[in-house]
N, C-alpha and C positions, 0 to 999 in steps of 0.2 A: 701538676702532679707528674713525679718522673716514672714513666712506663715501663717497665721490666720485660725479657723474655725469658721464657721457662724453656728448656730443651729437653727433650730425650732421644737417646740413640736407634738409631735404625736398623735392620741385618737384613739381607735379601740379597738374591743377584737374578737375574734374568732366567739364569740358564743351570742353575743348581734348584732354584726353588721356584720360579717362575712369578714372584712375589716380595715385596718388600713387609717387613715387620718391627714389632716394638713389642716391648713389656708390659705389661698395667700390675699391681699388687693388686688384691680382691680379698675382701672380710676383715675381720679382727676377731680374737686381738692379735692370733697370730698371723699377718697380710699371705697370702698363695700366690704365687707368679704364674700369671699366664700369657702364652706368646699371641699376640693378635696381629693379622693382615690390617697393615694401612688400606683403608677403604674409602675416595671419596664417591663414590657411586653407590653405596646404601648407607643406612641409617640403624642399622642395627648392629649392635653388638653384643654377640654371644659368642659361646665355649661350651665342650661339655663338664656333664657335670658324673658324678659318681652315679654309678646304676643304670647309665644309658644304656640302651638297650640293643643299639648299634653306630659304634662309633670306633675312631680306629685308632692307632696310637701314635700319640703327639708329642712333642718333646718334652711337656709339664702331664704331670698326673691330671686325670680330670680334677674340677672342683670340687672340694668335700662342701657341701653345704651346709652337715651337720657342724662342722669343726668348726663355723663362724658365728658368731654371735649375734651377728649384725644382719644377717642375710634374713630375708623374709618373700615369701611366696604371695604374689599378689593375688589379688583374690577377686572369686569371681561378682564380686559386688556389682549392682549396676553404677557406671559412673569409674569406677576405676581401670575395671578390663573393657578396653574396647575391641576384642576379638572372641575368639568363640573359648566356652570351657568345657577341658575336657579333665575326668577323674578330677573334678574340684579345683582343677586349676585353670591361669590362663593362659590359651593357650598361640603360639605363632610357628608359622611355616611361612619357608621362601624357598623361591626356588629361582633358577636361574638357566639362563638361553642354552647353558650347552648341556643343560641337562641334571646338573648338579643339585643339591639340595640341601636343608636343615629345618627342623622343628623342634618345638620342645614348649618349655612353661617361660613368662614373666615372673625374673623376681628384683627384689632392690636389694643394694650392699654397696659398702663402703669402697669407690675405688681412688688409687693413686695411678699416676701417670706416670711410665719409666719405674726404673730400681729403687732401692731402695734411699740410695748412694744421694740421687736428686731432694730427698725428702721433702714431696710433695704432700701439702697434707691431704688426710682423703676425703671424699664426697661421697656421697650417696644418689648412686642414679639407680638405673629400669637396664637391666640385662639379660638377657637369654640365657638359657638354661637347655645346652641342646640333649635332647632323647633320640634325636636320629640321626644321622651324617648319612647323605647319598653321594656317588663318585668321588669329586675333588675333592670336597668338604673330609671325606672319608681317609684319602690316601697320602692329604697331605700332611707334612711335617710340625707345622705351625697349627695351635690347638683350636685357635677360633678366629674371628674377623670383627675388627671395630668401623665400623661403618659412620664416616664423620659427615655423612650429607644430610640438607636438610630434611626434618620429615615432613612428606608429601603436602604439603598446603599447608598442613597441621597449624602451623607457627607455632609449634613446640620447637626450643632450642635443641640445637645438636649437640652433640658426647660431649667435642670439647669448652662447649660455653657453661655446660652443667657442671662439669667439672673447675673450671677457674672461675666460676659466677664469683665467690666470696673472696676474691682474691683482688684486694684492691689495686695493688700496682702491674697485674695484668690483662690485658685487653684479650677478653677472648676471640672476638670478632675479626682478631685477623691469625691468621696461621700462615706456616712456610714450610715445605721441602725440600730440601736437598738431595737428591739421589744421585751415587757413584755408582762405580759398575759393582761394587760391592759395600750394599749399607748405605750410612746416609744418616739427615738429621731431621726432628721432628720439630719447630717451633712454633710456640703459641706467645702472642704478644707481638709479634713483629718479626723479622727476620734479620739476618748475619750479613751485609754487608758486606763484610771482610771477606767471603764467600767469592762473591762476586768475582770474575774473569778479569782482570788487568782494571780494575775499577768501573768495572762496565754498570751502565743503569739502566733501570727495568723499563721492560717494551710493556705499557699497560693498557689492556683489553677489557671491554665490555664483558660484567660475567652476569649471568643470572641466574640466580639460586634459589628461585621459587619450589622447586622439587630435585632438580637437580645439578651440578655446578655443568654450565654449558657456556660456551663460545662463540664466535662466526665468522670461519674462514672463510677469505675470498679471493685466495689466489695461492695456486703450489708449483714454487719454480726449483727447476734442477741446474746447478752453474750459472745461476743468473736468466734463464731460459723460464717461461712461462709453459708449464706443462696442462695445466688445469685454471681456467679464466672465472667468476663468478658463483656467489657465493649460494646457488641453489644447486652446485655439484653436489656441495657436501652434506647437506639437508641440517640437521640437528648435528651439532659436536659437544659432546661431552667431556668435561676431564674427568679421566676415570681411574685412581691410581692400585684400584683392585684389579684393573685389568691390562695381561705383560704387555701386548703387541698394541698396535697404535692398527686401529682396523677403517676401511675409507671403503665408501659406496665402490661396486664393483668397475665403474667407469674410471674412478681416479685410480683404485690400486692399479688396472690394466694399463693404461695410460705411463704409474709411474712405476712401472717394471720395463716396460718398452723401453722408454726412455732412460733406465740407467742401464741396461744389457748392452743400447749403441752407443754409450758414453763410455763407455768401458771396455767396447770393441773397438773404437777409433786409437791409433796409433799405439803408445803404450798401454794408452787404456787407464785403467787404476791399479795397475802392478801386479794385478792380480787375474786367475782364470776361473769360471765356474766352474764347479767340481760335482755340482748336483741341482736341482731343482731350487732355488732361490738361496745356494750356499756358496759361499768365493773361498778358492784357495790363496790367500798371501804369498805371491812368490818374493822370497829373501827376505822375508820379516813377518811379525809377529800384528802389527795393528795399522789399522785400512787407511792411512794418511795419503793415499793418494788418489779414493773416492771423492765425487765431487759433494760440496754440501748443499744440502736443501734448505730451501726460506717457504714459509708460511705465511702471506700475509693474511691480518684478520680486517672486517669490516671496522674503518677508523683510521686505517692505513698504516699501524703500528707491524713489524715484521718480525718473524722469530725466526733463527737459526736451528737447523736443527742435523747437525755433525753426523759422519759415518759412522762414529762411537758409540751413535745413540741410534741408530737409523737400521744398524747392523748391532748382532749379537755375538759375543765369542761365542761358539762349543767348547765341548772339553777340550778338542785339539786347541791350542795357543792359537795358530796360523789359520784356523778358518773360521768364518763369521759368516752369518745366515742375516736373510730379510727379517728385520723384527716390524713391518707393517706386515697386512691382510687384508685378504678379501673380504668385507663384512657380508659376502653373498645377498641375497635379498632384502636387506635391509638399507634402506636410504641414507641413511645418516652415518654419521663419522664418531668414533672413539676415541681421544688423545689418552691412551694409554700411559706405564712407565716409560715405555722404549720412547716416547716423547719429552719424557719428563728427566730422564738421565742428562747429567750434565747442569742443571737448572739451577736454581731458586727458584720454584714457584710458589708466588704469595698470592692465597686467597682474602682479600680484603673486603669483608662483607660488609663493613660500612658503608665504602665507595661503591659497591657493587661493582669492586675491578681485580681483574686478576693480572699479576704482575708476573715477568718473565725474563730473567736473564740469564745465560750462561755463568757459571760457575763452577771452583773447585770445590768438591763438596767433601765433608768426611767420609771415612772408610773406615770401616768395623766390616771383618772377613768372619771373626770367629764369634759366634751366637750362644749367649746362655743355654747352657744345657744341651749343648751338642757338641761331642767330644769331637776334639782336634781328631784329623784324620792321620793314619797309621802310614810313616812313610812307604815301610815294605809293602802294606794291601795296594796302597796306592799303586809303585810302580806294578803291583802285578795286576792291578785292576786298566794299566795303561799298554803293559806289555805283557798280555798273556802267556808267552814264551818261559817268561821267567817260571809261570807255575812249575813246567817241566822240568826244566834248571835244576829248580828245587828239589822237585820230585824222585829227581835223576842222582843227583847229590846226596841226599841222603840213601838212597838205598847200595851206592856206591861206597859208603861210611859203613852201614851196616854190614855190608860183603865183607870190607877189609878186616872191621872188628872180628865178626863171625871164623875168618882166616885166621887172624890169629890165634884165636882162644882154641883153634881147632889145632894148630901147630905146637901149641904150649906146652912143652913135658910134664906129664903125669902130675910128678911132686911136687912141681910149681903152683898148678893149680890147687892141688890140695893145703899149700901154705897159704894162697890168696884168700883162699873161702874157710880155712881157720882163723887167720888175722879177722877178715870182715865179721867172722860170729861172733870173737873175742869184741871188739869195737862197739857192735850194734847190743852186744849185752852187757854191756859196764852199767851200772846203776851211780857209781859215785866218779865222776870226772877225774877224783884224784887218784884214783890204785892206779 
């Protein structure tokens, strides 16, 4: 049987949204768009929905639940809610390390994958229904989060095998990423190939995906240099594609900020100067081509590369890029965040229990459903404040002169200008 892959497009950038994202349709018979964070580090997928009680504003309207036919509230029966119920429904909260938060009800409805354009047909899964957004969940742009990891022991299938279950000619058990600096692709069935960096093929690691999709680094070199030796530095690593920065027990991060500061201070260095606290200015150009690049090897001996493109973040300035690893402070374990994952293919292959990894060009999608192109004038004056004044300056420079003349105008002049305009403004028939 010949295997199929399904795609859908991606939107995010690092440093506009701190997030990559996708589409899903939700109900019938008229489907609703909702923007969701690629999530492989939870298992839930929700949004809000109408009437929430605190939530903030998103690019998509919240969910109308009424307006779907299909949508139904789970109920608090024994056997089907396995959490608590509240007001007769059931009910879930999460919360997360920095703080952040969501609750609300379980309900089921018909979803599609991607726009409509993909004509995916729909399924019927278990979605959140949020009632509350705390912090990011609250401020950000994007309306809710699809959380494609397994759930916890459960051996309930995740979002995307629920979704492509009846779909013969595809394989849900493997998926693929692609992330650029802006957007990217979402594959289910296998991945793009064509993708791939000069025909490069995939460096394949041990993954295990009993609760959640994790790794085992055991070696982090800078220029071919061994900065961090053995694979208890890094405790637990997870791939986490909800999360921007690539975050490493506090002995590696230290370790590999030392280590690029005197790599970068010897002779030319990397063309570049630090301008601030884990930020480089590009002197004479625009992108960090002449950082050294870093290799990960994982337990198995397989290596990943991992570019200053992906390692470092643009700002809004063109010309400077910041550290997109961290300190995960007291926490033992390591995060392979986006900023790892840029530049990639990365195929989760849960049959093999392997996850695949190579450099690639990936697609770019800058401009996101439902968020208008930016305004070139706000722009340059959101880049060069000067300009407000300009502006500010200019027009009242215009009104002076107008003011001047009208103020020099003879008499009778005026008095034909403001007959003609009554005559004009009171015609009823265009022809007299």
């Amino acid at each position: 049987m010949e295997e199929h892959i399904e795609s859908s497009r991606l939107y995010g950038n690092i440093n506009k949204y701190a997030y990559y994202f996708t589409d899903i349709l939700v109900g019938a018979p008229k489907p609703q768009r909702v923007s969701v964070i690629i999530d492989t580090g939870s298992s839930l997928c929700g949004f809000p929905c109408e009437g929430c009680s605190h939530c903030g504003g998103h690019i998509d309207p919240p969910f109308n639940f009424e307006a779907s036919s299909s949508a139904r509230w789970i109920s608090c029966d024994v056997g089907e809610c396995n959490s608590a119920c509240i007001d007769g429904h059931c009910h879930y909260a999460q919360f997360y390390t920095e703080g952040s938060s969501i609750s609300g009800y379980w309900f089921t409805d018909q979803v599609q994958l991607g726009d409509l354009r993909l004509k995916n047909p729909p399924v019927n899964v278990t979605l959140g229904c949020h009632r509350d957004e705390r912090k990011l969940f609250y401020t950000q742009r994007v309306n809710g989060i699809m959380g494609m990891a397994p759930h916890r022991n459960s051996g309930r299938a995740t979002l995307l095998q629920e979704l492509f279950a009846d779909r013969r000619h595809v394989n849900p058990d493997i998926f693929a990423m692609c992330l650029s600096e802006w957007g990217g692709e979402l594959s289910v069935g296998g991945w793009h190939e064509e993708y791939n960096l000069n025909g490069s093929k995939e460096a394949w690691l041990d993954l295990d995906h009993a609760g959640y999709y994790s790794v085992s680094p055991s070696k982090l070199s800078l220029a071919g240099e061994a900065i961090v030796e053995g694979s208890i530095n890094f405790g637990m690593s997870l791939v986490d594609s909800g999360t921007t920065f690539t975050y490493f027990p506090a002995g590696v991060f230290e370790k590999l900020t030392k280590a690029l500061i005197a790599h970068c201070s010897k002779d030319q260095g990397c063309g570049a100067h630090m301008e601030a606290s884990g930020c480089w200015r590009i002197e004479g150009g625009t992108e960090p081509v002449n950082f050294p690049m870093l290799f990960l090897e994982f337990v198995g001996g397989s290596v990943v590369r991992w570019p200053p493109n992906a390692y470092l973040f643009r700002r809004r300035d063109p010309g400077l890029w910041c550290h997109a690893f961290a300190d995960n402070g007291r926490d033992p374990d390591t995060v392979l965040g986006v900023s790892w994952m840029l530049h990639k293919n990365i195929i989760f292959d849960l049959q093999a229990d392997r996850l695949g990894v190579t450099e690639a060009t990936c697609p770019s999608y800058k401009q996101a459903p439902g968020e208008q192109a930016p305004n070139p004038f706000t722009s340059a004056i959101a880049r060069y404040p000067w300009l407000r004044w300009v502006c500010v300056g200019g027009w009242l420079l215009l009104s002076i002169l107008v003011m001047t003349a009208i103020c020099f105008m003879p008499i009778g002049q005026i008095e034909r200008c403001c007959n003609e305009a009554t005559k004009i403004c009171t015609r009823s028939d265009p022809e007299e």
